[in-house]
Rosetta silent file (secondary structure, phi, psi, omega in degrees, C-alpha in Angstrom):
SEQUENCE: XXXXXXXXXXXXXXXXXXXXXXXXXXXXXXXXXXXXXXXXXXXXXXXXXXXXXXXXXXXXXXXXXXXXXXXXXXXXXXXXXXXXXXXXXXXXXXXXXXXXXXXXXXXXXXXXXXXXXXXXXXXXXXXXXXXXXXXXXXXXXXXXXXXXXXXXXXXXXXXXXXXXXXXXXXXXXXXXXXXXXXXXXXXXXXXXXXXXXXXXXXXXXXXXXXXXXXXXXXXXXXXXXXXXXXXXXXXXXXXXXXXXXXXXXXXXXXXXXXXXXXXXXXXXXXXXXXXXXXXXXXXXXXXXXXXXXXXXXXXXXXXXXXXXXXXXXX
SCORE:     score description
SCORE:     0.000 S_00000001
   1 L     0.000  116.342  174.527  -11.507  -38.127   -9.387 S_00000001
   2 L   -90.597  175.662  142.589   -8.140  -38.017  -11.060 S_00000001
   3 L   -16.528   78.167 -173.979   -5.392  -40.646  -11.232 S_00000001
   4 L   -98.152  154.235 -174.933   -2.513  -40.508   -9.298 S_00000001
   5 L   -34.101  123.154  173.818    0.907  -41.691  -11.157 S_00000001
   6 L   -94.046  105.979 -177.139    2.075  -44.973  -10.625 S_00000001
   7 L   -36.735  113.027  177.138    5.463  -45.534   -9.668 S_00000001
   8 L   -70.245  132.481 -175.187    8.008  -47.167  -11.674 S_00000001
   9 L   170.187 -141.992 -173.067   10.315  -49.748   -9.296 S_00000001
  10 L   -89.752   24.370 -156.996   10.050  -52.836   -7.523 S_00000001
  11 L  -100.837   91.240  172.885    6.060  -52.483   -7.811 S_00000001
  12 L   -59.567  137.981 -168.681    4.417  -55.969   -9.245 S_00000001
  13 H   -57.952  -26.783 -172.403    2.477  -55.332  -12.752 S_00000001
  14 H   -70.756  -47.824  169.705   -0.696  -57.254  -10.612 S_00000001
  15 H    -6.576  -88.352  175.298   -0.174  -54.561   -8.042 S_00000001
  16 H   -40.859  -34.090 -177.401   -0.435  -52.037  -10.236 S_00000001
  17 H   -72.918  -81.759 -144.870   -3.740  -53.410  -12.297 S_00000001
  18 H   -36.986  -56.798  174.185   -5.532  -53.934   -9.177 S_00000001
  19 H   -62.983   -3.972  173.284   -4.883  -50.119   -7.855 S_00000001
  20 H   -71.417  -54.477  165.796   -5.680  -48.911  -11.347 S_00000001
  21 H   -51.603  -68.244 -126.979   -9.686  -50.999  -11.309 S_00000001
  22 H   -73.727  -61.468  154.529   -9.932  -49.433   -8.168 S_00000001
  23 H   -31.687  -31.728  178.535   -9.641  -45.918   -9.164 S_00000001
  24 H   -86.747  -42.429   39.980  -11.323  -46.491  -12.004 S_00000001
  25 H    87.834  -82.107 -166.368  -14.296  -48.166  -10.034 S_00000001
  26 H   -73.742   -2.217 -177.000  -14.378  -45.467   -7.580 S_00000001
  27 H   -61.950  -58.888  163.070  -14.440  -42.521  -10.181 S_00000001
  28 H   -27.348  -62.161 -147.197  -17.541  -44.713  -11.573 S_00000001
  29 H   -86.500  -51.331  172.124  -19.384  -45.006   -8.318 S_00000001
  30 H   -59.919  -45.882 -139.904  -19.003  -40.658   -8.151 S_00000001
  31 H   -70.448  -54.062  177.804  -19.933  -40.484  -11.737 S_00000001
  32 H   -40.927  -52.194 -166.933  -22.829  -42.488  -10.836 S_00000001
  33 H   -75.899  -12.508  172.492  -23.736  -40.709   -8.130 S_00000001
  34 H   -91.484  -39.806  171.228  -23.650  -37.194   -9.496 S_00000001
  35 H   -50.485  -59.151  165.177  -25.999  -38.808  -12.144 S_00000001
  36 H   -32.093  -50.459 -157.506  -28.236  -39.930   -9.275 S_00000001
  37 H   -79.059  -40.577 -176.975  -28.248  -36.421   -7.911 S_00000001
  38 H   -81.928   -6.399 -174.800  -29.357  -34.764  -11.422 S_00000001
  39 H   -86.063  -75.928 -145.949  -31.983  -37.313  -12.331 S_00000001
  40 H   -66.371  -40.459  171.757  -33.672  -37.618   -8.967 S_00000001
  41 L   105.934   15.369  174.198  -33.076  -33.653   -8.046 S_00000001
  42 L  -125.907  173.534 -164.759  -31.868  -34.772   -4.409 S_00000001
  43 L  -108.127   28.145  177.357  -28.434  -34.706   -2.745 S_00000001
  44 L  -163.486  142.144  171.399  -28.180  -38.239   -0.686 S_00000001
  45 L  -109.105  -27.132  151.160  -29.547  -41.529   -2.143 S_00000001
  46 L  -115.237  157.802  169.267  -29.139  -43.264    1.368 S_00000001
  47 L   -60.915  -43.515 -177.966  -29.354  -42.063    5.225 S_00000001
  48 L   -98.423   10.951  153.875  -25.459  -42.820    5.042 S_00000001
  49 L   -84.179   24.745  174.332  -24.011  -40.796    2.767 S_00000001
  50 L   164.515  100.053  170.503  -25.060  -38.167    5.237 S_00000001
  51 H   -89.815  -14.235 -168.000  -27.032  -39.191    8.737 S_00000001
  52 H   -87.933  -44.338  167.925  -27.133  -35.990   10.337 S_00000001
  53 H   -43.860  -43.921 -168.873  -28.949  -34.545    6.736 S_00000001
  54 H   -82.058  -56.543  169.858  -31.123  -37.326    6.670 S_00000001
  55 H   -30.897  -94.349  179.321  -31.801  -37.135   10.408 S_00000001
  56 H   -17.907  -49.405 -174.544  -33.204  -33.207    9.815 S_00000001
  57 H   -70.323  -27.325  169.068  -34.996  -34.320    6.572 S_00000001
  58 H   -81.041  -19.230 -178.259  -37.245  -37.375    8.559 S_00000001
  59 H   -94.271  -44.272 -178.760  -38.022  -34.700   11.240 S_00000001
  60 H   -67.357  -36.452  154.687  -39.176  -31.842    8.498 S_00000001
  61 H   -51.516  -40.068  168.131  -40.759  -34.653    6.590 S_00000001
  62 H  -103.301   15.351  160.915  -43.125  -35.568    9.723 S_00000001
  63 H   -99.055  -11.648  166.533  -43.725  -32.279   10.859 S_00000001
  64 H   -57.380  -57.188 -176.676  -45.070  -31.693    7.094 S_00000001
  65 H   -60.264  -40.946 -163.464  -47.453  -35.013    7.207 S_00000001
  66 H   -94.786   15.456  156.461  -48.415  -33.825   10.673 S_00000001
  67 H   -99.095  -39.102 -170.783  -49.850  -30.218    9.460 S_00000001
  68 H   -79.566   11.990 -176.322  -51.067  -31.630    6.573 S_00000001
  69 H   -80.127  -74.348 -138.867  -53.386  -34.349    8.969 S_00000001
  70 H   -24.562  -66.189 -163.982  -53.960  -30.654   11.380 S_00000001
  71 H   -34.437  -41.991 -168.990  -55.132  -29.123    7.814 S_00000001
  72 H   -90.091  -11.137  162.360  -57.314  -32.073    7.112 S_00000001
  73 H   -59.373  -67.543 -179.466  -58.554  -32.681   10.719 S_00000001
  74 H   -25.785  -60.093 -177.497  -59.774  -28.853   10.218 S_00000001
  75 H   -46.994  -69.241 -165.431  -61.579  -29.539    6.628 S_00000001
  76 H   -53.421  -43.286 -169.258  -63.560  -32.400    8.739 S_00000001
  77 H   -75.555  -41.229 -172.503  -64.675  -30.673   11.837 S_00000001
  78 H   -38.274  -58.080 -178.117  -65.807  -27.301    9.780 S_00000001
  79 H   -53.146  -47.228  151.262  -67.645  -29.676    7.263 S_00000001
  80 H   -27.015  -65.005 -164.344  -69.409  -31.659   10.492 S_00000001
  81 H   -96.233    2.553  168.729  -70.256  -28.847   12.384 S_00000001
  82 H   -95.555  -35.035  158.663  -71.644  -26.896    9.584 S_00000001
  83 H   -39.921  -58.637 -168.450  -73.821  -30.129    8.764 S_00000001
  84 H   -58.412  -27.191  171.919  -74.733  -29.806   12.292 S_00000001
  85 H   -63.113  -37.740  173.253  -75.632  -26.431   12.090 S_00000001
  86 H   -50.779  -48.166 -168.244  -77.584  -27.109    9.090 S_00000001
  87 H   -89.265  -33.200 -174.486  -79.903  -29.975   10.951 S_00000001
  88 H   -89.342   -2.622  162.633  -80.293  -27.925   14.294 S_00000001
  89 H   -66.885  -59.648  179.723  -81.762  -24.836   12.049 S_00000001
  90 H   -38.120  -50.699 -159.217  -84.037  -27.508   10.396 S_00000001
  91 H   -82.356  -29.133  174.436  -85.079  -28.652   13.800 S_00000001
  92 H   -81.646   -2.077  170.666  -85.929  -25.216   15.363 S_00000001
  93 H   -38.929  -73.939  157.473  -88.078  -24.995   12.363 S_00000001
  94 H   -66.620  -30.993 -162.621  -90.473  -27.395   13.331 S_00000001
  95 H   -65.602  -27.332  175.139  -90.046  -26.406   16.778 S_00000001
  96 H   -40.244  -52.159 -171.578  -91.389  -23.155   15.476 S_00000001
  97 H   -50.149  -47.362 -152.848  -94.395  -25.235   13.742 S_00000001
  98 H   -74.592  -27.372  166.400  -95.128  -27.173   16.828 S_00000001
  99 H   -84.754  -10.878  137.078  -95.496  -24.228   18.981 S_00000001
 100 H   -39.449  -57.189  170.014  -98.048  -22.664   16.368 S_00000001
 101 H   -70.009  -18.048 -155.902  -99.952  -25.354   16.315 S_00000001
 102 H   -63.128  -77.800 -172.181  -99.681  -26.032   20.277 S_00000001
 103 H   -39.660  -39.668 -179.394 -101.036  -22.618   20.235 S_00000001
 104 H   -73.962  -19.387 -179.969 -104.244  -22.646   17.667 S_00000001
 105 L  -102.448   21.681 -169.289 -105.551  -25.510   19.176 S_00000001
 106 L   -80.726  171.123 -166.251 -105.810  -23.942   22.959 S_00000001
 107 H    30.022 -143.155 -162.971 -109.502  -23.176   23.934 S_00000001
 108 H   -94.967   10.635 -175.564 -112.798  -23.818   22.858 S_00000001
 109 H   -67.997  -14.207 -166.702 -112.550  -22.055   19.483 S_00000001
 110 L   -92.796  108.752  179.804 -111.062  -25.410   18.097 S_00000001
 111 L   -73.694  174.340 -157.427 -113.683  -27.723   17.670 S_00000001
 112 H   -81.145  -13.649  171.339 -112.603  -31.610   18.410 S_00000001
 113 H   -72.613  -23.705  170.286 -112.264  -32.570   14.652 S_00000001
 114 H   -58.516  -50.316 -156.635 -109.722  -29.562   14.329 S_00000001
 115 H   -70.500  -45.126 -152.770 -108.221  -30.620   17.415 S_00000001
 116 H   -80.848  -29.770  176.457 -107.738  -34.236   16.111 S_00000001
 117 H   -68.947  -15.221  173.528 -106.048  -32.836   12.895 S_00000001
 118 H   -82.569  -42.607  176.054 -103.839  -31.043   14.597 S_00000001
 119 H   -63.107  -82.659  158.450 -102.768  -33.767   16.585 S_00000001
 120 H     1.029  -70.054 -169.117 -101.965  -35.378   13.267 S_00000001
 121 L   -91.628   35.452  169.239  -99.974  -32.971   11.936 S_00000001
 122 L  -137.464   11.997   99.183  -97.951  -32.643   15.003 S_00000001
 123 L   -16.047  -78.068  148.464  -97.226  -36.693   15.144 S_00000001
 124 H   -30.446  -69.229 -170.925  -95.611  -35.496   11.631 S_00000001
 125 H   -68.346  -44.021  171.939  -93.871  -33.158   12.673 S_00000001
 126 H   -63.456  -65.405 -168.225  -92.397  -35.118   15.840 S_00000001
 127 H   -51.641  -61.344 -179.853  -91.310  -37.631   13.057 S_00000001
 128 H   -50.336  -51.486 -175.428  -89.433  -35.238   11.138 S_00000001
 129 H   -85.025   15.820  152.634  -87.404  -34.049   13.888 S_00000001
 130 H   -87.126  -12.528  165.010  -86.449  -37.650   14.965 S_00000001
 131 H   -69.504  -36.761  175.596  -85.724  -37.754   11.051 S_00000001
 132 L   -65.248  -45.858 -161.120  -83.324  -34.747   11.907 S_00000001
 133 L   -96.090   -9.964  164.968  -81.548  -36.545   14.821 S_00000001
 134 L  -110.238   50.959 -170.940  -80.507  -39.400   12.962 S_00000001
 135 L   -96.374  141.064 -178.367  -79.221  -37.228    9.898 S_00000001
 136 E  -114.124  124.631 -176.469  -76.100  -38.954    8.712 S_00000001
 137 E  -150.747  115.858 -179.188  -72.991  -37.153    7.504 S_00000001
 138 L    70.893    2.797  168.434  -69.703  -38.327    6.463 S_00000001
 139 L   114.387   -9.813 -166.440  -70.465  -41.712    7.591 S_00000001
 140 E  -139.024  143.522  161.426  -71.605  -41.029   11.024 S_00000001
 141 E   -39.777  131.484  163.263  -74.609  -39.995   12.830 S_00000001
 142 L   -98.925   12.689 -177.779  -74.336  -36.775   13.740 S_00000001
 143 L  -135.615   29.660  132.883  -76.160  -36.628   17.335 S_00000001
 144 L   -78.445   10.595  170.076  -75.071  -39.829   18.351 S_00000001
 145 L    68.737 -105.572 -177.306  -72.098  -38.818   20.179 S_00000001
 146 L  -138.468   40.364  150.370  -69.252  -41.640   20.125 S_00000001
 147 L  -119.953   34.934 -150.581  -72.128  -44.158   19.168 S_00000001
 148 L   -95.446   44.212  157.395  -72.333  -42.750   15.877 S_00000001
 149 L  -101.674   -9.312  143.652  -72.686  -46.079   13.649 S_00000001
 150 L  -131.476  144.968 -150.723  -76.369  -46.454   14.376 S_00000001
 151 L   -51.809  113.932  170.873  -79.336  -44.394   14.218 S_00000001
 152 L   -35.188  -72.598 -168.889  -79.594  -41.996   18.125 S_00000001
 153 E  -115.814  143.165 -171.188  -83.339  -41.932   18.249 S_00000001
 154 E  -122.996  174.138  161.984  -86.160  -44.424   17.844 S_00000001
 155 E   -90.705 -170.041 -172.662  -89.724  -44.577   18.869 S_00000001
 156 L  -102.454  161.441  177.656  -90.768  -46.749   21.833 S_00000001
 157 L   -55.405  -46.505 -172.231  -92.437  -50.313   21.238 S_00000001
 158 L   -84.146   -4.358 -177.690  -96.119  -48.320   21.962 S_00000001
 159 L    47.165   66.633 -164.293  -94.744  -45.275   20.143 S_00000001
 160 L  -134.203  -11.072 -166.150  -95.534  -42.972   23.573 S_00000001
 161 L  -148.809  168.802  162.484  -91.664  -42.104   23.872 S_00000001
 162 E  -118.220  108.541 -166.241  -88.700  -41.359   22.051 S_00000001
 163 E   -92.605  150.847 -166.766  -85.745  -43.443   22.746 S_00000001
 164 E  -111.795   94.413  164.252  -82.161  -42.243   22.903 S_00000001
 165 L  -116.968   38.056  162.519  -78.952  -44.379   22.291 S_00000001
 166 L  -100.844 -167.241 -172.346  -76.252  -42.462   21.717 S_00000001
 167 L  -114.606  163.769 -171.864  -73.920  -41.227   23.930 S_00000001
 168 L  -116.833   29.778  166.281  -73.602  -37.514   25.272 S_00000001
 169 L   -67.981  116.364  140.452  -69.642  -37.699   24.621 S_00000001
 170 L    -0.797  131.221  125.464  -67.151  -34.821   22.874 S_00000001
 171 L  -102.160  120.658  173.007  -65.481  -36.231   19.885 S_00000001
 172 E   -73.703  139.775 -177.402  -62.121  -34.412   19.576 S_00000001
 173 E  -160.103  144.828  177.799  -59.525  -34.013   16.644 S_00000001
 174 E   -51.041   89.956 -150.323  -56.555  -32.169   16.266 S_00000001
 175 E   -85.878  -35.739 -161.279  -56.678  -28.461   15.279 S_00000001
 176 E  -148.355  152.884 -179.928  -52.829  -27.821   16.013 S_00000001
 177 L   -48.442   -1.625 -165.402  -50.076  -29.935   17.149 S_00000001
 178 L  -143.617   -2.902  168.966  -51.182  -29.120   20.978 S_00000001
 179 E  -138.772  146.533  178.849  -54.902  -28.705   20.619 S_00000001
 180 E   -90.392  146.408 -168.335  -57.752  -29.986   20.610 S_00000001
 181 E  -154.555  131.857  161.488  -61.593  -28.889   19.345 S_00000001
 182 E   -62.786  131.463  171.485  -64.901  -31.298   19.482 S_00000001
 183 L  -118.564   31.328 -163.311  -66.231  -31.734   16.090 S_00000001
 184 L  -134.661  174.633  161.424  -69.546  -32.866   17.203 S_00000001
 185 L  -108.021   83.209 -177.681  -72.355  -31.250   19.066 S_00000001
 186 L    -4.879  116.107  165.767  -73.050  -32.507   22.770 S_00000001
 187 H   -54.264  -52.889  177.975  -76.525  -34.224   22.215 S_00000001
 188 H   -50.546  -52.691  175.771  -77.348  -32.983   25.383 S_00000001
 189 H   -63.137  -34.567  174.005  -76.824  -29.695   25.147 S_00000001
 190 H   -73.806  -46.876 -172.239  -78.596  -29.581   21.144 S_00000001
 191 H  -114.149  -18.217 -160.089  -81.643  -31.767   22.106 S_00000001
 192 L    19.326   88.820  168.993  -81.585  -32.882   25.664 S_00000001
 193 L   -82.458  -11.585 -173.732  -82.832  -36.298   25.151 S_00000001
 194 L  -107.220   26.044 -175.265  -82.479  -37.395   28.587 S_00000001
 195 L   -81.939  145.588  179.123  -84.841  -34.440   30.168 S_00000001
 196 L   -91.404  130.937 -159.334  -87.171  -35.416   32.472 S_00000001
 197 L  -100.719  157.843  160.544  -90.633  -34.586   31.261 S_00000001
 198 L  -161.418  136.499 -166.529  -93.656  -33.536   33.765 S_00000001
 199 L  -143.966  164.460  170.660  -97.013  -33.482   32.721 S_00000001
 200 L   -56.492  164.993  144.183 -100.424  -34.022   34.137 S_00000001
 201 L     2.739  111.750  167.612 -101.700  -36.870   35.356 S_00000001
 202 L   -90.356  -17.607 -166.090 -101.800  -40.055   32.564 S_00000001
 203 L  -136.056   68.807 -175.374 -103.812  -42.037   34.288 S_00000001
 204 L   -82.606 -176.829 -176.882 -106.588  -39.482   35.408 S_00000001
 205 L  -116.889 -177.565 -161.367 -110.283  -40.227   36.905 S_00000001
 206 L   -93.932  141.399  151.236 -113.561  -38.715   35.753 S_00000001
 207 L  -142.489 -155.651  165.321 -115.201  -36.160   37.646 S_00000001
 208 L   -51.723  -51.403 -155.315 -117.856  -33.642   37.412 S_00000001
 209 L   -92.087   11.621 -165.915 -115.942  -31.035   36.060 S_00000001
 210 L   -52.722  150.371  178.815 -114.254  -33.388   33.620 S_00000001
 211 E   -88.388  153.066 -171.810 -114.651  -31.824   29.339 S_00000001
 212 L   -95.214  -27.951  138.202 -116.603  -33.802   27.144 S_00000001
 213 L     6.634  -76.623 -118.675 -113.026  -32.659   24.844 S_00000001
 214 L   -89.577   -1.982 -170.910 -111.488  -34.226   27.095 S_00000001
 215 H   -90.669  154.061  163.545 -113.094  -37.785   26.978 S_00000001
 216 H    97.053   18.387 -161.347 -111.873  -40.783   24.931 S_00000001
 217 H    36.351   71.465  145.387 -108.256  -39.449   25.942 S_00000001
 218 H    80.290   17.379  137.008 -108.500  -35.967   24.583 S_00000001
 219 L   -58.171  -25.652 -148.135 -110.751  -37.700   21.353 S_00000001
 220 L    61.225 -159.111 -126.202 -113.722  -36.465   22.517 S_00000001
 221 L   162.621  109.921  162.953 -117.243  -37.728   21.867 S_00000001
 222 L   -93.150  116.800 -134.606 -119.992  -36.589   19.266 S_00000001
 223 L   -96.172  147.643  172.323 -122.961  -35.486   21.296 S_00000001
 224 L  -133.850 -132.853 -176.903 -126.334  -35.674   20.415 S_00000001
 225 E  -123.423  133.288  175.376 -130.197  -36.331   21.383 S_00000001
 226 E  -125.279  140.425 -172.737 -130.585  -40.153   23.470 S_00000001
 227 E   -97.125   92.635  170.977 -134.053  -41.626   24.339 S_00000001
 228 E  -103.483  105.178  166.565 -134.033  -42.537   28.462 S_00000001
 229 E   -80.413  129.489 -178.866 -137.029  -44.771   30.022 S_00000001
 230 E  -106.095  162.254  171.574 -137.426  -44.803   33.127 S_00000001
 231 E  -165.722   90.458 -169.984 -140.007  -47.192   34.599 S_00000001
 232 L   -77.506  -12.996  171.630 -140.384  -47.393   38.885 S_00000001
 233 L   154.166    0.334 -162.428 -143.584  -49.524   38.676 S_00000001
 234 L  -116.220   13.621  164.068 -146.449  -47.021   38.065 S_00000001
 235 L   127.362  165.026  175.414 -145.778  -47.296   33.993 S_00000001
 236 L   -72.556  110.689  178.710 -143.094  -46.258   31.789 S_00000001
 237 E   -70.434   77.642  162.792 -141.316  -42.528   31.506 S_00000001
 238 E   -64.911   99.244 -156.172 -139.792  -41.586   28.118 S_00000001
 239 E  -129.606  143.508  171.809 -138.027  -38.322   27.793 S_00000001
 240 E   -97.754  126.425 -157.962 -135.812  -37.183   25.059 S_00000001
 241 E  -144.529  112.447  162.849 -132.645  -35.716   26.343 S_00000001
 242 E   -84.612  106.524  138.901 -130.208  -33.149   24.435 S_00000001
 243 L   -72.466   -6.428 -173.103 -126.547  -33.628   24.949 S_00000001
 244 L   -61.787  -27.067  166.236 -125.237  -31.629   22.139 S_00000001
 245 L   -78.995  -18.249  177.868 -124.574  -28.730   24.457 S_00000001
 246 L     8.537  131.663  156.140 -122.969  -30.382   26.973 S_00000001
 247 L  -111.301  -50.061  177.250 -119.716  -29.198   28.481 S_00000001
 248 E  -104.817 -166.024  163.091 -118.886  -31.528   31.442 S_00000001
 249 H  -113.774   13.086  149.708 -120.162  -34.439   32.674 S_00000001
 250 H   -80.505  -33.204  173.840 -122.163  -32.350   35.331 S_00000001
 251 H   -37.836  -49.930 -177.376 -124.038  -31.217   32.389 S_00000001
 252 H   -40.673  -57.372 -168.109 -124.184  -34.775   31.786 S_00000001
 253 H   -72.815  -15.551 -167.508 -126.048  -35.509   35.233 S_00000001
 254 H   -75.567  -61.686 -172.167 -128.168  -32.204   35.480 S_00000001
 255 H   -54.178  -15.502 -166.657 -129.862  -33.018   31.655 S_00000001
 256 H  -106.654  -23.448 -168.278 -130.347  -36.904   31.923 S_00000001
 257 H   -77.477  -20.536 -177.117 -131.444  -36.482   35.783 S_00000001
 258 L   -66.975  -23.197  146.690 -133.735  -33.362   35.521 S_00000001
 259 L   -51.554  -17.029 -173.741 -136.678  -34.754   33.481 S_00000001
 260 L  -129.380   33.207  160.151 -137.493  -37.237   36.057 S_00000001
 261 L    53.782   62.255  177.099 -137.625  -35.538   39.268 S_00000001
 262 L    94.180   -0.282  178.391 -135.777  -38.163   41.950 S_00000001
 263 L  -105.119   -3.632  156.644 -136.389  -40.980   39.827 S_00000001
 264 L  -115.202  115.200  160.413 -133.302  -40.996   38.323 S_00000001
 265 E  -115.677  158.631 -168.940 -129.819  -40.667   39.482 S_00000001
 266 E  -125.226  133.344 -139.946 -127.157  -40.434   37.663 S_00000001
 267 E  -136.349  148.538 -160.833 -123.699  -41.357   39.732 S_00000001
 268 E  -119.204  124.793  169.486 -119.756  -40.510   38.572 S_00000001
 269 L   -95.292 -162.220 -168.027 -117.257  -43.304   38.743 S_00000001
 270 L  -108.215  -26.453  173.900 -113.217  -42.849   38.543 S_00000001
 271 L  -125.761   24.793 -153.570 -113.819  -44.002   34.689 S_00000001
 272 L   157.618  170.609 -178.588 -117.593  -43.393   33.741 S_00000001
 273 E  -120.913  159.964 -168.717 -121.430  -42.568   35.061 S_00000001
 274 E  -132.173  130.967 -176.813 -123.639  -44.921   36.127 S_00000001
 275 E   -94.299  143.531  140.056 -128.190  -44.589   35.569 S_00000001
 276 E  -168.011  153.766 -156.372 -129.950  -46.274   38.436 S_00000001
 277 L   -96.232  116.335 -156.615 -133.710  -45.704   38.977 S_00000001
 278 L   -50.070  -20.693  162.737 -134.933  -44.956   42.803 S_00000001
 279 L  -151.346 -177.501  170.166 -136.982  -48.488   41.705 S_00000001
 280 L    51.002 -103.437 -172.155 -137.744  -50.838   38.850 S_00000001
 281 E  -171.194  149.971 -172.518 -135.669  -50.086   35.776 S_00000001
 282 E  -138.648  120.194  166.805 -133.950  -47.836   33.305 S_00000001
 283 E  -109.886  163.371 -151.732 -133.241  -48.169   29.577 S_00000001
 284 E  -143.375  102.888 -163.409 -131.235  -46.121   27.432 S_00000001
 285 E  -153.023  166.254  170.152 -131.228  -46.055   23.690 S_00000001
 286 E   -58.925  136.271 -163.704 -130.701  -44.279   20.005 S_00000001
 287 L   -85.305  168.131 -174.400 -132.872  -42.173   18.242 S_00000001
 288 L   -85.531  137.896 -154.834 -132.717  -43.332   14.815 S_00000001
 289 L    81.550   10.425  170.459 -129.468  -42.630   12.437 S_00000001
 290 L  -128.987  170.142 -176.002 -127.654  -41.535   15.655 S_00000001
 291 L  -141.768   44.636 -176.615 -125.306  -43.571   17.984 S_00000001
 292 L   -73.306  -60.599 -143.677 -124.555  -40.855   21.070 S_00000001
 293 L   -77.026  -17.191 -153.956 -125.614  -43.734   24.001 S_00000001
 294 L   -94.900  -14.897 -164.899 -123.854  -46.499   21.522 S_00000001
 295 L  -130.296 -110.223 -156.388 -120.501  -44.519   21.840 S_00000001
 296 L   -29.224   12.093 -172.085 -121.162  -43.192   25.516 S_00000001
 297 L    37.280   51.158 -165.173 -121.404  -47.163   26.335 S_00000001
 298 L  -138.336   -6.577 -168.133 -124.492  -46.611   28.009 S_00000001
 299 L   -76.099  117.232  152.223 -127.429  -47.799   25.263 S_00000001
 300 E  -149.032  157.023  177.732 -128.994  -50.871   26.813 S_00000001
 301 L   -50.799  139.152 -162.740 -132.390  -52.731   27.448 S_00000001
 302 L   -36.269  125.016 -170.471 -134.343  -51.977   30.456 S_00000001
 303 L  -150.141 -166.237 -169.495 -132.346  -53.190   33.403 S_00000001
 304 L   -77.362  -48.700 -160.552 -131.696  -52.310   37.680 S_00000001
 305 E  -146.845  158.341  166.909 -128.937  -49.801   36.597 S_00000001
 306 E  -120.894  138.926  159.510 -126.838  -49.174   32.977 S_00000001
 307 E  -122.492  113.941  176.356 -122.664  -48.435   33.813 S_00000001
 308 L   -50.989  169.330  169.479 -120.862  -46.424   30.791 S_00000001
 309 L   -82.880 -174.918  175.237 -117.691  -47.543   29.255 S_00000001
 310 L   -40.109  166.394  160.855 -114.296  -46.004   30.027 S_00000001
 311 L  -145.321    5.395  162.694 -114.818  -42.700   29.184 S_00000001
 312 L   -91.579  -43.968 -176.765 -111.585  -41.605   29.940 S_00000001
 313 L  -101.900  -28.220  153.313 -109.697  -44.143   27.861 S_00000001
 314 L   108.629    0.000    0.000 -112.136  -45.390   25.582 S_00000001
């Protein structure tokens, strides 16, 4: 800024100094200020040397911050939902397993220690994919919906269920200024935890055609040879009676009742069979090194009648 001349006259010498600092002052305050502009590289140091520039520059400044959240909103759901992808591949894995094994143990080729190992290693396998459904990523559960600070699924106090406590709620985040995309997977839709199961009968009763499999709740029973006296008053009957082929528990009654012509019956409860002797008394007991009547709850000393144990439930 230059100088302009200062007039010789009737002009007081204080006059004069004062408009002289001032000019000199504001020439300063530009000098400064072009220095401000080359150090910092920008053309306003305050909103008021220029509000309508500074207006424009706070609106281009938050539409920058508010692509770079969209950008980073993006990064998170891809990284999420490729976790998720990751864990529901895992999980059709086992389901893959579970329906092998389902399959190998159907009919009678599977004997019941096979059976019981199988059952094992599908108890396993049901752990692992409740291992799967609480998989943690990024801080959060990922199948726990918008309850995703603690673990979705648990076992039951009797460990007969699976329990569910998440939620089956969207979480949403911002792909573009105007839209929205879930960056989760609907539980429901990946696992359906809240399906209503139906199955047979839990609390079924024994009948004739019931499997000897099928006793001890699907344990089975290992069958053998049992020593049954019968004794209606005209002396004592002892017959040796193979169970090992057994299939049902009409086998049961044809083999223990068929040695003694009418002198034995043998009778089917809702949880067990019952001996009782057309008179007198019937005992029931192990040959030696075996336990068949000791497991069938039925070995006892000469009595009116013998009643087995559960034999459904054990």
């Amino acid at each position: 800024m230059s100088l302009g001349p200062i007039q010789t006259g009737r002009i007081p010498s204080s006059l004069i100094y004062n408009r002289s600092l001032q000019n000199l002052d504001s020439s300063t305050r530009a000098f400064l200020q072009l220095q401000d502009r080359i150090s910092s590289g920008q053309q306003f140091q305050t909103i008021g040397e220029n509000p309508a520039a500074a207006l424009k520059t706070i609106l281009l400044q938050q539409t920058q911050e508010r692509n770079q959240q969209v950008s980073d909103n993006v990064e998170v759901s891809r990284s999420l939902l490729s976790a998720t992808e990751n864990t529901l591949g895992r999980i059709g894995d086992v389901h893959n397993q579970l329906n092998s094994i389902i399959l190998s143990g159907l009919g009678d080729s599977t004997s019941a220690t096979e059976k019981k190992q199988l059952a094992t290693e599908v108890g396993t396998l049901i752990q692992e994919i409740v291992n799967a459904g609480n998989t943690q990523f990024r801080g959060r559960y990922l199948f726990g919906g918008t309850n995703n600070t603690q673990a979705p699924f648990s076992f039951s106090n009797n460990n007969d269920a699976i329990k569910f406590s998440g939620t089956l709620a969207e979480i949403n985040s911002f792909i573009s200024s105007d839209g929205l995309l879930a960056n989760n997977v609907n539980p429901q839709q990946a696992l359906n935890p809240t399906a209503s199961v139906k199955g047979s009968d839990l609390n079924p009763s024994l009948t004739s055609a019931t499997r000897i499999q099928d006793l001890f709740g699907g344990s089975g029973v290992e069958l053998g040879i049992i020593e049954v006296t019968v004794d209606t008053g005209g002396g004592p009957q002892t017959e040796r009676i193979d169970l090992s082929n057994a299939d049902t528990i009409q086998d049961f009654v044809t083999r223990l009742e068929a040695p003694f012509a009418g002198d034995l019956t043998v009778g089917i409860t809702a949880t067990g069979i019952t001996l009782t002797p057309s008179a007198g008394t019937v005992a029931v007991a192990d040959l030696p090194n075996s336990r068949v009547a000791g497991d069938l709850g039925i070995k006892s000393a000469a009595g009116a009648s013998i009643t087995s144990k559960d034999l459904i439930h054990g």
